[in-house]
Each structure stands twice: as structure tokens, then as C-alpha cells.
C-alpha positions in Angstrom: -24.7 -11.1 -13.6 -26.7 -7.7 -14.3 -25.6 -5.9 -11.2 -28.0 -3.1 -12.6 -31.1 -5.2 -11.9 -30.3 -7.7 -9.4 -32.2 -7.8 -6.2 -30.8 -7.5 -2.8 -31.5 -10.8 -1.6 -29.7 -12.3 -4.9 -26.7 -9.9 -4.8 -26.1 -10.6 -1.2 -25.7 -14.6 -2.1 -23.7 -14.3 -5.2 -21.2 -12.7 -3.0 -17.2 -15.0 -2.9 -14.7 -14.9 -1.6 -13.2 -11.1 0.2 -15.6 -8.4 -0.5 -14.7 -4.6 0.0 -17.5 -2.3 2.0 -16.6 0.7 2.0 -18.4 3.4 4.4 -18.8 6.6 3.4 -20.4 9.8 4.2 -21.8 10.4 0.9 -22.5 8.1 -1.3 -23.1 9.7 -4.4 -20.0 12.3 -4.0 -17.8 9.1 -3.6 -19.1 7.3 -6.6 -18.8 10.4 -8.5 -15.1 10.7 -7.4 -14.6 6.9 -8.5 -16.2 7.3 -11.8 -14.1 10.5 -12.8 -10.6 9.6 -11.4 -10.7 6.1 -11.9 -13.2 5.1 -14.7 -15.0 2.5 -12.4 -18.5 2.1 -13.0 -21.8 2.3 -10.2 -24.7 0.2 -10.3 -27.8 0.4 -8.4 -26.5 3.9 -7.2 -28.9 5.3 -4.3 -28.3 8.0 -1.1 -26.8 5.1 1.1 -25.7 2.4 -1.5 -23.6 1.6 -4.5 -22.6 -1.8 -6.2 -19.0 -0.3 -7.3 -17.0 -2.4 -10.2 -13.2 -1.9 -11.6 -13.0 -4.0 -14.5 -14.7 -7.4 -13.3 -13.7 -6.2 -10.0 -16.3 -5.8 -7.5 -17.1 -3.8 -4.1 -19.8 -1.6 -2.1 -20.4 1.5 -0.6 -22.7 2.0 2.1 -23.6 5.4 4.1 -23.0 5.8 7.8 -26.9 6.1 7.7 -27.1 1.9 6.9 -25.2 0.8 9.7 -27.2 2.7 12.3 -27.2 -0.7 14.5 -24.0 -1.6 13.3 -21.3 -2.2 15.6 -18.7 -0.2 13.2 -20.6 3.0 13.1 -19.4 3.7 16.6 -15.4 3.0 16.0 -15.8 6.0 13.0 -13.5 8.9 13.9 -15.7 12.1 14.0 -13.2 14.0 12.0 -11.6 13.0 9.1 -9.6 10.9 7.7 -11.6 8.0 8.7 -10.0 5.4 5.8 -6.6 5.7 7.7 -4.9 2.1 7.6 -6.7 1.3 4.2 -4.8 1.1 0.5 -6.9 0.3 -2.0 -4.8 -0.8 -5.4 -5.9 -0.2 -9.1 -4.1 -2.3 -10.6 -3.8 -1.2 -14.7 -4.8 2.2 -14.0 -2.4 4.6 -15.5 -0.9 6.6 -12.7 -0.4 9.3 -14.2 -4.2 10.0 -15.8 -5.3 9.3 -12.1 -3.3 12.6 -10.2 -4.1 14.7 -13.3 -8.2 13.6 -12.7 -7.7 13.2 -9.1 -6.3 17.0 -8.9 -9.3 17.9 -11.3 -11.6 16.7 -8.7 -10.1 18.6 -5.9 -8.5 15.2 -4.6 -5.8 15.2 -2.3 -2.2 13.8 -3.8 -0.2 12.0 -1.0 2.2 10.6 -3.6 2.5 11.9 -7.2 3.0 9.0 -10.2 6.4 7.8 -9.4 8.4 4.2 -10.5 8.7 2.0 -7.5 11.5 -0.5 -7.1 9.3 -3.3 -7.1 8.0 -3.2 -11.1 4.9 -0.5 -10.6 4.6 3.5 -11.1 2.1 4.3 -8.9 0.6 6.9 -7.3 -1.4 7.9 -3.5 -4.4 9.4 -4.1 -6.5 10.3 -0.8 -10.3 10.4 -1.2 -12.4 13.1 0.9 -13.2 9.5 3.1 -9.7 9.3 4.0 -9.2 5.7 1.4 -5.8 5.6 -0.3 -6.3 5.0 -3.7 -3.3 3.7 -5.8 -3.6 3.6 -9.3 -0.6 1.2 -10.6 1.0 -0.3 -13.6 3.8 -1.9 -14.6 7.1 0.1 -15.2 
């Protein structure tokens, strides 16, 4: 699928299984964020929406501004960090190239790239949305 050319209406029913929607203040600061620190690549990229993939990994990003009637908007905290509660894993993302990119980008490190007794070195990496991102690999 050509996620750079595909209509709304075709996107929306190719969708499986769990999808990911993100909502974000700005979308273009968060794809830039995601594209620098993580290597992920945006599609379709506009003011209020992104199609977002990690490898053949896919998710969204929508601004607070597209779910004006949405019964979300009005559970968003006015002050950050909004994401609280969420982890999002990166799987076979080196760790330790994340916090050095992720400090780059003025990122905030809740965890720095450490082995883990379950098989991973990973890392915490908080967005400016409040999302835990944790870049991971195996030991």
C-alpha cells in the first residue's frame, strides 16, 4: 500500500487489527521528533494529521483541532504531560542512538539505555506530548 497516495476513505478501510492514534498538539513538531530520534517515517504529513510508520509498523497522529466533537478532546489535561499511562515500545531500536538523538532534540530522558532483567536494554524517552517512548533491543 502507498501510504503516500492513498485516500482517506481507502486508508480508513485497510485499517486491522489495534491501531495507535496518537493526539498531539503539533503535529509537525511530533513527526519531526519521531523522524529524528527514532528513524520512523511520515506520510501524508499535514497541520492536523500524519500516517506514522516504524518498519512495517503503522500508526496516526491527529491534532487536538480534529477531534473538536470528539468525546476525548475534553478528558485532555490542560497542562502537560498528557501521554501519562502510555508506553509506546520500539522494538530493534538501538537504545543507546535514541537518548543520544532524543537529548539532541531537547527530549526529556526518564530512563537512560540500561540492560533489563528480562533480555532488553532499553531506554524512557518522554516526548514534549507526555508519550513514553522506549527504544529496545535485545541484550
Amino acid at each position: 500500500m502507498d501510504y503516500d497516495t492513498i485516500d482517506a476513505d481507502s486508508f480508513g478501510r485497510s485499517l486491522k487489527g489495534i491501531g495507535l492514534n496518537l493526539l498531539v498538539r503539533d503535529v509537525a513538531a511530533q513527526v519531526a521528533f519521531l523522524e529524528a530520534v527514532f528513524g520512523m517515517k511520515s506520510h501524508q504529513p499535514t497541520n492536523d494529521f500524519a500516517i506514522m510508520t516504524y518498519g512495517d509498523q503503522l500508526f496516526q497522529l491527529h491534532s487536538d483541532g480534529t477531534y473538536h466533537s470528539h468525546p476525548l478532546l475534553g478528558l485532555l489535561p490542560e497542562n502537560p504531560p498528557r501521554g501519562a499511562g502510555i508506553e509506546v515500545q520500539l522494538y530493534n531500536t538501538d537504545p543507546d542512538g535514541a537518548v543520544m538523538r532524543a537529548k539532541a532534540a531537547g527530549a526529556t530522558i526518564l530512563a537512560e539505555a540500561a540492560d533489563k532483567p528480562h533480555g532488553l536494554r532499553e531506554a524512557y524517552i518522554l516526548c514534549e506530548n507526555g508519550y513514553a517512548w522506549v527504544p529496545s533491543r535485545p541484550k
